[in-house]
N, C-alpha and C positions, 0 to 999 in steps of 0.2 A: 504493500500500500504506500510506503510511506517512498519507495522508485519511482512508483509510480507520479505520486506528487512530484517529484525531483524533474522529471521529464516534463508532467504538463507545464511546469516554471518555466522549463529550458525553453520550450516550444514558443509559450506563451514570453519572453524576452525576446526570442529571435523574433516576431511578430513583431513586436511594438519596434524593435531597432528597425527593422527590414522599412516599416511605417514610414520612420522619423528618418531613414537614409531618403528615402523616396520623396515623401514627404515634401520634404527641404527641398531637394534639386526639382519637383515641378513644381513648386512656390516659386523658385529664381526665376525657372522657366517662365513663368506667368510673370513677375515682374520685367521679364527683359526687354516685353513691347510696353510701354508706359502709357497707361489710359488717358493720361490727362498730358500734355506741352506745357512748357513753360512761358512759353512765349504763346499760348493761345491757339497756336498753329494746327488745323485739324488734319489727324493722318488718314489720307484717303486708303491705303489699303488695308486697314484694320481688320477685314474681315478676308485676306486674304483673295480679292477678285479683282485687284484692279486692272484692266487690262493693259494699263499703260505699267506699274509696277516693274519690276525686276523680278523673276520667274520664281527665284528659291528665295523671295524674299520672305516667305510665311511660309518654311516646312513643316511638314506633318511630325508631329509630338509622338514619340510611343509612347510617352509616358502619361499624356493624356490619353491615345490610342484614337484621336481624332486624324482623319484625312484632311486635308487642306488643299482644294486641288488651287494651282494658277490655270483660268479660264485664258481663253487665246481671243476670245473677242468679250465686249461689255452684254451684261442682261437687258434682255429687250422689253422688260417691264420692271414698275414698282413694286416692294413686294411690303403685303399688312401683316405685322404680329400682333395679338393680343395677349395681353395677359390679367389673367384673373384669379384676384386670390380667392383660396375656397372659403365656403359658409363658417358661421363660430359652430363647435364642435364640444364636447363633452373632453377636455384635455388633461382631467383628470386618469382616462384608462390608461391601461396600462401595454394593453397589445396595439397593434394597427388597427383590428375589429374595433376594439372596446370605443379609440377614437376615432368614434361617429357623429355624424352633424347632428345637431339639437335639432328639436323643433324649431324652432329660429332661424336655424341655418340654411336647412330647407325650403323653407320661406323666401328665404335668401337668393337663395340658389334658384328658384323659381321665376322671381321677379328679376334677376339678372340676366338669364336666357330673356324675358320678353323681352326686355332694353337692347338684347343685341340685335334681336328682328328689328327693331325699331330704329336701328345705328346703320343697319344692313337690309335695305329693301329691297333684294332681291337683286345686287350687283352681283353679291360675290358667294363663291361655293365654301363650303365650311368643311375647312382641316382641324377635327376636336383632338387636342390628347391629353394627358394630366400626369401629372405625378400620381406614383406607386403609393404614395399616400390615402389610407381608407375616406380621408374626410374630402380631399381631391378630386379621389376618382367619383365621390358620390355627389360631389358639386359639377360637377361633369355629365355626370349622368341625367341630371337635375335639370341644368342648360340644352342638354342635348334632346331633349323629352320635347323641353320649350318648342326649339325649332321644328323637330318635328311634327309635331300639332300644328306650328301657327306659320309654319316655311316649309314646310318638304321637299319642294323641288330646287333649294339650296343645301340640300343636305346629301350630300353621292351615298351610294349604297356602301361603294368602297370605303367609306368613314366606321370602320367598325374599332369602339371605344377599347373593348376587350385588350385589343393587338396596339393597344395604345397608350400604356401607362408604361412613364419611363421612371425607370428610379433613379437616374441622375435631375430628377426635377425636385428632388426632394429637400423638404425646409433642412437650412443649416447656417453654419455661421461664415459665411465669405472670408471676412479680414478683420483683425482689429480694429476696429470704430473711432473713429475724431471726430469731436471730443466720444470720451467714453459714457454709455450711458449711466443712468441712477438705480442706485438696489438692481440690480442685474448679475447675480452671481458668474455667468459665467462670461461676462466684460468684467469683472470687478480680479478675479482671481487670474485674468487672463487666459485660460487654458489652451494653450500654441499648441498642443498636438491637433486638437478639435480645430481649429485651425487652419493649421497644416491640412489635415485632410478633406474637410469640408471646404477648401481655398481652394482646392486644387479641380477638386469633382465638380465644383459650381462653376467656375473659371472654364472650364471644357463641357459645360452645361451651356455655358455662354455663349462660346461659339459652333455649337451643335444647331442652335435657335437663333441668332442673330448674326444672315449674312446678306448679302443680295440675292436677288430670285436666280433659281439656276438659268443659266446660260441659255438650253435648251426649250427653254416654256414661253411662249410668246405671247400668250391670252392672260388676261388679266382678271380672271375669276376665282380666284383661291384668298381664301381667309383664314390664316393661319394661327387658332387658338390654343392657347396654353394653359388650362388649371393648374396655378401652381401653390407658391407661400411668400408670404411677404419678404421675408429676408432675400429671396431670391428673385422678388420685382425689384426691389430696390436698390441692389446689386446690377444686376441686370439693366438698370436706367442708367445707372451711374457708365457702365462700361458703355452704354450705347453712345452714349452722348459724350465719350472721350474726359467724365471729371473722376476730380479721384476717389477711387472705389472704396477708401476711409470714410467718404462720407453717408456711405449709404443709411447709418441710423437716422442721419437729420431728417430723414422723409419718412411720414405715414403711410400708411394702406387700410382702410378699411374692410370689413369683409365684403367679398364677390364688389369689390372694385374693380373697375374696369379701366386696364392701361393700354390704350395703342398706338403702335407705331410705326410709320411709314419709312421706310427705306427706299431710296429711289435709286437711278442705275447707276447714277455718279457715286452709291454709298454714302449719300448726304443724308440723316437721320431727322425725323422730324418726331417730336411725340405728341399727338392731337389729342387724346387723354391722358390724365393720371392720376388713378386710387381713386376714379369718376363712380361714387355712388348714390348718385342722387335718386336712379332704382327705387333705393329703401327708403318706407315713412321714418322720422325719426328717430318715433321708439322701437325700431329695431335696428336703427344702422349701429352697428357695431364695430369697435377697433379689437379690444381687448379680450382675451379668453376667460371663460370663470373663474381660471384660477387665481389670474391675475388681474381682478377686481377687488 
């Protein structure tokens, strides 16, 4: 028994080293394109497509395991992301089940689906997917009901939700925060491993979801929706718009707020929403979870 112990230690140290070797070197990696200029100056190939660029100026990362291709000519349309945080949730459980949308959230989740018919009459086709997250995928589900009922023939059949929850969309902690937040244990204690790993998965979350439209797609009918979590809209805003991604705490999100943004083929970023929840009557628009009431 007591080998046995000795080894899951061993195992369990070479893990967390293995972690913290990796760890670190894609953290540098992600630092080495800097989100924000100094001098203001926006980098036009940030997402890797610029056709004017230098070829191997954005290669492919193993260590994120993202492709990065250099396109040989520019995208021939703009392309839309949304993103939307899920419903408030019972954040109390303990497994993914357990946290599930309240009543409330659902409600939520509801009234945010009809606000995106109402955003989208009927231009654009809808690309749904969500984070592996139970409260996510059910705000997801929720939205995607919406359109169905009250849109259908902007919803392709090939939009199946199932084959669509990613777990790199999943709530985490990007970067250290500037300034740092208040009573927040884990800004307060720092935790750099949490960090390290959640910097690095989010970071290559980032640019999985925000590029210019492929090369090949020349119509301009695709909407490309994200349920995801706050820490990772806000992240996310920060890297889109080239500021620096410390500051992602100073911005709020409501629940099933709705963020979108245009990408055009110059890779010029525009964001026509943000944390937009006007959807909800008041007594229910919600920021905070129960716990942290």
């Amino acid at each position: 028994m007591a080998s046995s112990s000795v080894v899951s230690l061993i195992r369990m140290g070479t893990a967390v080293g293995a972690w913290a070797v990796l760890g670190t070197a894609g953290y540098k990696y992600v630092q080495r394109t800097p989100a924000a200029h100094a001098d203001g100056d926006w980098y036009a190939n940030w997402d890797g497509r610029d056709p004017t660029a230098v070829r191997d100026d954005f290669r492919a990362s193993r260590l994120l395991g993202t492709l990065f291709r250099s396109p040989t000519h520019a995208a021939h349309r703009d392309r839309h992301v949304v993103l939307i945080r899920h419903g408030i949730y019972n954040d109390y459980g303990r497994s993914n089940d357990e946290r599930a949308l309240t009543e409330t959230g659902v409600q939520q989740a509801r009234l945010c689906g009809q606000r995106l018919v109402e955003l989208n009459p009927g231009r654009f086709l809808y690309n749904i997917v969500s984070s592996s997250s139970n409260r996510a995928v059910q705000t997801a589900q929720a939205v995607t009901q919406q359109i169905a009922d009250k849109q259908p023939e902007s919803l392709p059949t090939s939009n199946k939700l199932s084959r669509n929850k990613l777990g790199y969309l999943k709530e985490g902690f990007p970067i250290k925060p500037e300034p740092p937040g208040n009573n927040v244990w884990w800004i307060k204690v720092g935790n750099y491993a949490r960090y390290l790993m959640d910097g690095v998965r989010l970071e290559d979350a980032f640019r999985r979801t925000f590029h210019r439209a492929d090369r090949l797609t020349r119509s301009s009918d695709q909407l490309d929706v994200y349920v995801c979590h706050g820490n990772v809209i806000r992240y996310f805003l920060c890297r889109a718009l080239q500021l620096p991604p410390e500051a992602w705490l100073r911005f709020g999100h409501h629940h099933t707020g709705i963020s979108w943004f245009t990408i055009d083929r110059q890779g010029r970023v525009t964001v026509k929403l943000f944390a937009d929840s006007g959807h909800l009557p008041v007594d229910i628009d919600t920021y905070l979870n129960p716990s942290q009431e």
